[in-house]
C-alpha positions as CSV (number, residue, x, y, z in Angstrom):
1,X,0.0,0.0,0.0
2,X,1.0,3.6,-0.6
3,X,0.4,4.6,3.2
4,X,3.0,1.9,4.2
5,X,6.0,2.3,1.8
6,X,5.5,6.3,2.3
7,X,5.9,5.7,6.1
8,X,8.9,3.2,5.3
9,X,10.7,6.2,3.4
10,X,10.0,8.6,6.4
11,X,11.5,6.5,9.0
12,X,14.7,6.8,6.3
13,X,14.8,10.4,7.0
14,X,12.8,11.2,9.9
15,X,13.4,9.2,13.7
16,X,10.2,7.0,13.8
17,X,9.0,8.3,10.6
18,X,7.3,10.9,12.6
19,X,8.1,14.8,13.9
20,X,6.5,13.8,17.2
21,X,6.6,10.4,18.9
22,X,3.2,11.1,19.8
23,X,2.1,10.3,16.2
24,X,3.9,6.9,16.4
25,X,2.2,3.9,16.5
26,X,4.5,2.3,19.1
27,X,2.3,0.9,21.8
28,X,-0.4,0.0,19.4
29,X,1.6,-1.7,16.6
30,X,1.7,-1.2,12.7
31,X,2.0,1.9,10.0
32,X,0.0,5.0,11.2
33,X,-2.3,5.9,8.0
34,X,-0.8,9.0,6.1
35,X,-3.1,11.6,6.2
36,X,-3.9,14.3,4.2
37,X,-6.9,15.8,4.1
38,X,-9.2,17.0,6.7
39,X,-12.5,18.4,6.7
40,X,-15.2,19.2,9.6
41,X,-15.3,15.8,11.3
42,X,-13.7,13.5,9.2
43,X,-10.3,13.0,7.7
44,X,-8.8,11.0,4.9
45,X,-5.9,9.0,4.6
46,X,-3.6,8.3,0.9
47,X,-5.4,5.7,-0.2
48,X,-8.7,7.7,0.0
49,X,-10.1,5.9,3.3
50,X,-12.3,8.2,5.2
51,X,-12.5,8.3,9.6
52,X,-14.3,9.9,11.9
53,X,-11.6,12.3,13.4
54,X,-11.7,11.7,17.4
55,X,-8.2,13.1,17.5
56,X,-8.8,16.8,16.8
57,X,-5.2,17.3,15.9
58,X,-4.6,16.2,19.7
59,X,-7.4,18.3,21.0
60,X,-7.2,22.2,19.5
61,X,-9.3,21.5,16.7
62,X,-12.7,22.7,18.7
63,X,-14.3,23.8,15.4
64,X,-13.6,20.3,13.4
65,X,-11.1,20.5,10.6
66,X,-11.5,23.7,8.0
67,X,-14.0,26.0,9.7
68,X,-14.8,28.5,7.2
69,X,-14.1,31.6,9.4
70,X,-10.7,30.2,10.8
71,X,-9.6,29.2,6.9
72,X,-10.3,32.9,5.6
73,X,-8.7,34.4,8.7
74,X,-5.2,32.8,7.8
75,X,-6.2,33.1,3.7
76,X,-6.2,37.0,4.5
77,X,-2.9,37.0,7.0
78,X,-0.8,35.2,4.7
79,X,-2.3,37.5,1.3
80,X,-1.0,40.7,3.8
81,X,1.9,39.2,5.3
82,X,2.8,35.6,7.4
83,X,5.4,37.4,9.1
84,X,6.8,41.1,10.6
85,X,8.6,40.9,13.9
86,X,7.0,43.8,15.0
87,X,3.7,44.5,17.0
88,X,0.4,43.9,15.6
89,X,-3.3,45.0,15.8
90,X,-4.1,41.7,15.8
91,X,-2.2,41.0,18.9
92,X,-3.8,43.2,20.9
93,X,-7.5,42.1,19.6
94,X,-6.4,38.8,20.7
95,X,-4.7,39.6,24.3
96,X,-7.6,41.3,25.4
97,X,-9.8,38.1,24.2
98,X,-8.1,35.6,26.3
99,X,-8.2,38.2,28.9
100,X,-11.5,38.5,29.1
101,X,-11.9,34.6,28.8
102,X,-9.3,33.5,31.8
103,X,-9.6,36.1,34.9
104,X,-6.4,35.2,36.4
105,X,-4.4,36.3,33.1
106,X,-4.2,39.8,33.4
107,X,-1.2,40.0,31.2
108,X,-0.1,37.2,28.3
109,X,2.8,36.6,26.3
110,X,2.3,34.6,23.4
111,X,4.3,32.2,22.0
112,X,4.4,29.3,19.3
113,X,3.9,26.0,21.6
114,X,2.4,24.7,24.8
115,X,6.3,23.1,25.7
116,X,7.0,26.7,24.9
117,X,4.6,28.5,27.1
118,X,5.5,25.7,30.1
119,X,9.4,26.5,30.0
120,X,8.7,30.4,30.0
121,X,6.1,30.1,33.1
122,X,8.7,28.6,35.1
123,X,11.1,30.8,34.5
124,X,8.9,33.8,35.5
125,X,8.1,32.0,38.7
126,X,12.0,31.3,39.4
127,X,12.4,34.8,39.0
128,X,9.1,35.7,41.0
129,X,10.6,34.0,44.2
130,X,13.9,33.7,44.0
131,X,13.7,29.6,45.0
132,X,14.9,26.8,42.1
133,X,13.1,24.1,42.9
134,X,9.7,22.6,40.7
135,X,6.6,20.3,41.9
136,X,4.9,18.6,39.6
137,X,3.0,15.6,39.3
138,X,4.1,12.3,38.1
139,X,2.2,11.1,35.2
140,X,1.3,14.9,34.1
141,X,3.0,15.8,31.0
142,X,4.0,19.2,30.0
143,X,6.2,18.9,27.1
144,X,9.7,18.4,26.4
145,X,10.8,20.5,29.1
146,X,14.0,19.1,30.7
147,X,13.8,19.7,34.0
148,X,10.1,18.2,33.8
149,X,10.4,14.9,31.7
150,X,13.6,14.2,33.1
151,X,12.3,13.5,36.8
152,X,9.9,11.0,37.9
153,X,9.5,7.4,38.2
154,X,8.9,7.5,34.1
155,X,12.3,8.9,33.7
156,X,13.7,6.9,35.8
157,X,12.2,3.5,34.0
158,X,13.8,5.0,30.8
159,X,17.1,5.3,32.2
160,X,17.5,8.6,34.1
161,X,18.2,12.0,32.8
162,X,21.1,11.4,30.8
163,X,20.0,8.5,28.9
164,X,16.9,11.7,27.9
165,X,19.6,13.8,27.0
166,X,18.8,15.8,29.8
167,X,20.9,17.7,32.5
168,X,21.2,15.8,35.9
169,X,21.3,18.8,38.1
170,X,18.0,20.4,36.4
171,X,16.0,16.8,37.0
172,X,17.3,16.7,40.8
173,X,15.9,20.7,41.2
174,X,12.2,19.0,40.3
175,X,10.1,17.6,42.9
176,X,7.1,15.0,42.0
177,X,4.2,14.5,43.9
178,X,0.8,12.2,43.3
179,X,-2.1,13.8,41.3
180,X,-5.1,13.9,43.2
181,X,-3.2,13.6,46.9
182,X,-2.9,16.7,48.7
183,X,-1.1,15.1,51.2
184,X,2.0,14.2,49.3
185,X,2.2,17.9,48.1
186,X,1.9,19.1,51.3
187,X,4.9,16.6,52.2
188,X,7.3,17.5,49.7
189,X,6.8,21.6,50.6
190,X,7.5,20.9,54.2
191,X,10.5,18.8,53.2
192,X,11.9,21.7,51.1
193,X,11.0,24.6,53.0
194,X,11.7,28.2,51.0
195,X,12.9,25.6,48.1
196,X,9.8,25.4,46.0
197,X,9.1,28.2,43.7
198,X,5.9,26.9,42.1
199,X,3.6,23.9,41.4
200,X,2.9,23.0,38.1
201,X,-0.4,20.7,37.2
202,X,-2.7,19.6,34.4
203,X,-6.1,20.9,36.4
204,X,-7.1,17.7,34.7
205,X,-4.6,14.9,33.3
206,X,-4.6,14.3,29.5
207,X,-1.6,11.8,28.9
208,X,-2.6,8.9,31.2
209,X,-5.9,8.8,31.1
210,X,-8.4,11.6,31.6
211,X,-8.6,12.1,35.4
212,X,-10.6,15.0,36.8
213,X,-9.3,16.4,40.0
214,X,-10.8,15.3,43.0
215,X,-13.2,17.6,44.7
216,X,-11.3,19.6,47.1
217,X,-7.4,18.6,45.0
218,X,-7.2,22.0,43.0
219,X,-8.6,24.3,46.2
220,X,-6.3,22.7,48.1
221,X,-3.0,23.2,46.1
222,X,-4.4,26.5,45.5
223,X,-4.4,26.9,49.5
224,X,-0.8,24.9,50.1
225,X,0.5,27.5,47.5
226,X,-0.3,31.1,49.3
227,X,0.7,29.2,53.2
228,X,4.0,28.6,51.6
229,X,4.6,31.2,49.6
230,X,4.4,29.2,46.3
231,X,2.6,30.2,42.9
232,X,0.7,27.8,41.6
233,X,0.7,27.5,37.8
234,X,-2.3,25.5,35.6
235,X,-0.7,23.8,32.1
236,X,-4.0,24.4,30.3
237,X,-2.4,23.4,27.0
238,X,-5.1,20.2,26.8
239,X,-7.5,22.2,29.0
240,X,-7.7,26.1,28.0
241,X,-10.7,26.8,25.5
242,X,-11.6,22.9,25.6
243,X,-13.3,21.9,28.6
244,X,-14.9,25.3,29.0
245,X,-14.1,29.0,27.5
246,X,-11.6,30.1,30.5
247,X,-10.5,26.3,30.9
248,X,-10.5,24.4,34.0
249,X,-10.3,27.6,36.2
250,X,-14.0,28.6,35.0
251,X,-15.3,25.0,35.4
252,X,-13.6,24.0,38.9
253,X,-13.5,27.9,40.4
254,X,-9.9,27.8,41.1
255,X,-7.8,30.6,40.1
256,X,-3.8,29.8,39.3
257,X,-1.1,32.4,39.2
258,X,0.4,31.5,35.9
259,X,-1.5,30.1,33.2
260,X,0.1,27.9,30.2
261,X,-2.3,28.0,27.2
262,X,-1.9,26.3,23.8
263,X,-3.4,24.0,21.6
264,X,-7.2,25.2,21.2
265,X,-6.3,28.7,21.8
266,X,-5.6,29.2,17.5
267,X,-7.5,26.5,16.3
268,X,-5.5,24.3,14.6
269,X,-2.3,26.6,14.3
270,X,1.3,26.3,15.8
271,X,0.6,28.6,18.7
272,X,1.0,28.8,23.1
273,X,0.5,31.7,25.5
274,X,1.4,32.0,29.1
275,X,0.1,35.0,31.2
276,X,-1.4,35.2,34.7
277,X,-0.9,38.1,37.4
278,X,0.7,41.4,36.0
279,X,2.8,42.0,39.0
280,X,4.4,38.2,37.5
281,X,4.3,38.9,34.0
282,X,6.3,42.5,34.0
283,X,8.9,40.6,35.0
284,X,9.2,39.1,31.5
285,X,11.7,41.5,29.3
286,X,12.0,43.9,28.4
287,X,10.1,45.1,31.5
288,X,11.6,42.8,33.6
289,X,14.5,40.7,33.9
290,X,13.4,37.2,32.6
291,X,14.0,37.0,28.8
292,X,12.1,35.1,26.4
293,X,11.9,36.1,23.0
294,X,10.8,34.3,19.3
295,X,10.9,35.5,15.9
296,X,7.6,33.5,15.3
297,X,5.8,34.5,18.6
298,X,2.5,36.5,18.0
299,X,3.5,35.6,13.7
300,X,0.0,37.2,12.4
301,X,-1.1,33.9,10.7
302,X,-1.4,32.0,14.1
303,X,-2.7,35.3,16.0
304,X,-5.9,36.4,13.5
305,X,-6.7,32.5,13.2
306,X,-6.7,32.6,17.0
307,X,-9.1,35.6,17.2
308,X,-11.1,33.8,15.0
309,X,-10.9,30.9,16.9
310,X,-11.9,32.3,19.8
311,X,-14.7,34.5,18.7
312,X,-16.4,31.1,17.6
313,X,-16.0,29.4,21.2
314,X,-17.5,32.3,22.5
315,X,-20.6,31.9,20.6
316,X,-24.1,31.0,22.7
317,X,-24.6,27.2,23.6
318,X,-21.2,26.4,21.9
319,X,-19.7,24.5,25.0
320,X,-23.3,23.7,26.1
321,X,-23.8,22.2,22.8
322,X,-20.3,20.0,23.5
323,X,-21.5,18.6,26.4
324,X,-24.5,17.7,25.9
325,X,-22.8,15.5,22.9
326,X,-20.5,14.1,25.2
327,X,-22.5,13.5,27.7
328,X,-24.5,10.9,25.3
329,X,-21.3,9.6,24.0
330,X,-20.2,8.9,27.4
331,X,-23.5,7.3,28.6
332,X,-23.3,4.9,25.9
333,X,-19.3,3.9,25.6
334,X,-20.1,3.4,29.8
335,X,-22.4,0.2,29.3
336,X,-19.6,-1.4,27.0
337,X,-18.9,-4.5,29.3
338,X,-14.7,-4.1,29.9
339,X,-14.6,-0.8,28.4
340,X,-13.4,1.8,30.8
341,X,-14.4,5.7,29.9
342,X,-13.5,8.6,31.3
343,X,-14.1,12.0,30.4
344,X,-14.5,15.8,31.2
345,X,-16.4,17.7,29.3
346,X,-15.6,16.9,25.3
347,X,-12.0,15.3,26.2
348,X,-12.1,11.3,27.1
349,X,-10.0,8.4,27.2
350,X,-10.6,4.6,26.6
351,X,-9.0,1.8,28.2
352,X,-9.0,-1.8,29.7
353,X,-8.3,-3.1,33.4
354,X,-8.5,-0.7,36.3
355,X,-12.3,0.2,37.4
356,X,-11.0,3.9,37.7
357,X,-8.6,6.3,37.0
358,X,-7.2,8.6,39.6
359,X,-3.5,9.2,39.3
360,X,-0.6,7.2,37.4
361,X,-0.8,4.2,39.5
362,X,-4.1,3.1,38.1
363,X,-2.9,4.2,34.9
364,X,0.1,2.1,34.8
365,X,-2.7,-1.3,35.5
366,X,-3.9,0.0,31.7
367,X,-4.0,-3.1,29.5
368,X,-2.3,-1.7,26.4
369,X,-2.0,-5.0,24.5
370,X,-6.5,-4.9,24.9
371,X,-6.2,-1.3,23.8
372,X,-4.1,-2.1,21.1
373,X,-6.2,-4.5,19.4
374,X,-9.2,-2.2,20.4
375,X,-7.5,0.6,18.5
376,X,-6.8,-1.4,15.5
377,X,-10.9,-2.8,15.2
378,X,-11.7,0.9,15.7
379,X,-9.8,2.0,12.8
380,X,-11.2,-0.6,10.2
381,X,-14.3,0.5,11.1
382,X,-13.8,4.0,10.3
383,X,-13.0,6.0,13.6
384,X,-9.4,7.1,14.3
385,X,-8.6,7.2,17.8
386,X,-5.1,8.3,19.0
387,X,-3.0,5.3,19.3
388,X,-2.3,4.9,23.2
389,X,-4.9,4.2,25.3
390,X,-2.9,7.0,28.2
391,X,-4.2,9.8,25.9
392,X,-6.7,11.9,25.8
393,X,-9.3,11.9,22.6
394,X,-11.5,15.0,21.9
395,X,-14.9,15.6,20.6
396,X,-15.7,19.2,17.7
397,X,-18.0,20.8,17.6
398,X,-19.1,19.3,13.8
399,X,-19.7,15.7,15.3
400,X,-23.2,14.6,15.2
401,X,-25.3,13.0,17.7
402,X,-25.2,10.0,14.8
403,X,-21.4,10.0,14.7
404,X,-21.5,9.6,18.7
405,X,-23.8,6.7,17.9
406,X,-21.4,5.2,15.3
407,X,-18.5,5.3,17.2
408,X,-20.8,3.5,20.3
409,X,-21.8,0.9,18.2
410,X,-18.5,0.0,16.7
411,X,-16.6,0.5,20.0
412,X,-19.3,-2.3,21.6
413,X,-17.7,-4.6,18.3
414,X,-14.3,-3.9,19.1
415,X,-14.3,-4.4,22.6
416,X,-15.2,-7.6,22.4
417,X,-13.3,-8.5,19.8
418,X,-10.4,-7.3,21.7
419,X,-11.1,-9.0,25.2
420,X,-11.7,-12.0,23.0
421,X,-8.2,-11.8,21.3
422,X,-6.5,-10.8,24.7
423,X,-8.0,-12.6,28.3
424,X,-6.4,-12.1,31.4
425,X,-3.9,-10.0,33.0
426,X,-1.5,-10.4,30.9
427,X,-2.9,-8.4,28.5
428,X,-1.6,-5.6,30.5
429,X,1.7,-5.9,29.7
């Protein structure tokens, strides 16, 4: 087949065939289908095959591929110019959007990726405090940031920093707590007393599993935070614009001091943000001492689709709309017998084994070899899934309530087809 001899020359060229491991079709097996072309709900691979998209370009694609109004907005950027290096109108239409969307961001620097926006964040809260040290959570991923993706029992299980091409000293400057356990936070803060100069968190996990926070987690990191003198900083790269218009911070109430945005925020375009208090932010150069700079940040492709973006989330009944559809997607993926669904909002995951995901030791009881073949039944019957069972899958607004149907009836097939082909525990491993 085309698909597979094109991906055979990629891997000549390109590690893994693929510009982001992500893509890779490691822990599922066989050639991911070449894509290229993608409209409203549904994309098309070389051969001509058609899937229902449950992807979303890994979740910013809120709109469904192509939306009219996002399409002209870059069509008229790149006619006037794709790139200045200077200030822009645009820029300004678009600060004061996000803004208005997330409270807590009084100021906002953008940039061109959520890895992008996490790196800059810390170093504004570094600066902020005057302490080295990180918290984060293991089984939260933020990007290839090194002093992040270096530390934690996952590093560790792939050899330690150096074997990541990461710096030892920056990994041993990171702390790692448990999602959803206040308790081992408020352990590692009184362990490393004036140490800590922030905690960073996915408000709700997207890359082993979709776990919510537990009712009282996010209030009480936000309290642990102001007793010890720490800022507490939200990745919403998965979150921001997708599970509601200002992100996890409008649906769970609390407010962070940074912000990491990306993602949803252009609609399908290489683009981040970070912003939160402006005390924090002026700190960034060249009003402050931090520096972080791009030739591409705020490039007026990315920002006018963004506007555009934006201004079509904000529309009446748009996430009410997205719920509702979940909500029936959810109820009828829940009485699969085996399946395991989780969601918040229009972001879910699927898997096999635990009853319940709430942090990366339930994760790690995921059967992947069940999700594999699962994956692999899904995509001969049309619906492309991302190919790990640890990550999270999106619904647009373009699906149909008979697309959710579709994908019930032929996730109810390949479930048991894939409990069939793998019994027992060991299909875990």
């Amino acid at each position: 087949m085309e698909s597979v001899s094109t991906f055979r020359a990629l891997t000549e060229l390109i590690p893994g065939g693929v510009n982001s491991p992500f893509r890779a079709f490691g822990q599922v097996g066989g050639a991911p289908p070449i894509l290229v072309r993608g409209r409203g709900s549904r994309v098309w691979d070389l051969e001509g095959r058609e899937y229902l998209d449950l992807v979303c370009g890994w979740g910013p694609l809120l709109m469904g591929h192509c939306h009219p109004r996002i399409v002209q907005a870059v069509q008229e950027a790149a006619a006037e110019g794709t790139l200045f290096g200077a200030s822009t109108t645009w820029e300004l239409d678009l600060a004061r959007r996000v803004t208005e969307a997330f409270p807590s961001i009084e100021m906002v620097r953008f940039v061109n990726s959520g890895a992008e926006a996490v790196q800059s964040a810390l170093r504004v809260a570094r600066s902020a405090t005057g302490r080295p040290r990180i918290l984060k959570f293991e089984g939260c991923y933020h990007g290839h940031v090194e002093c992040l993706d270096a530390a934690g029992l996952e590093a560790e299980q792939a050899g330690g920093p150096l074997a990541l091409g990461a710096s030892p000293g920056a990994a041993a400057e990171t702390l790692v707590a448990r999602f959803n356990d206040l308790e081992s936070v408020s352990h590692l803060l009184a362990s490393h007393p004036d140490e800590v100069a922030a905690v960073l968190v996915e408000p709700v996990t997207g890359s082993m599993g979709v776990i919510p926070p537990k009712p009282g987690f996010l209030e009480g990191l936000r309290e642990l935070c102001d007793q010890e003198g720490v800022l507490l900083i939200f990745d919403e790269v998965l979150t921001g614009f997708r599970v509601a218009r200002g992100g996890a911070q409008e649906r769970y109430g609390v407010r962070a001091d940074l912000t990491c945005l990306g993602k949803a925020l252009s609609g399908g375009l290489p683009m981040g943000g970070y912003g939160g208090r402006a005390d924090l932010m002026r700190r960034v150069a060249p009003t402050g001492p931090v520096y972080q700079a791009g030739t591409y940040c705020g490039n007026p492709v990315s920002v006018r689709a963004a506007v555009a973006a934006m201004d079509l989330a904000a529309a009446p009944g748009v996430y009410d709309d997205l719920e509702a559809l979940a909500s029936r997607l959810v109820a009828g993926l829940s009485l699969i017998p085996g399946l395991l669904v989780q969601n918040v909002g229009s972001m879910f995951s699927l898997g096999f084994g635990p009853e319940r995901l709430e942090d990366h030791r339930d994760a790690e009881r995921l059967q992947t070899r069940t999700f594999a073949v699962f994956f692999h039944e899904m995509l001969a019957r049309g619906v492309y899934l991302p190919p790990s069972t640890f990550d999270a899958a999106c619904l647009a607004t373009v699906h149909t309530a008979e697309e959710v149907d579709r994908v019930i009836q032929a996730a109810t097939e390949a479930a048991q087809v894939a409990l069939e082909r793998t019994p027992g525990p060991a299909a875990g491993i």
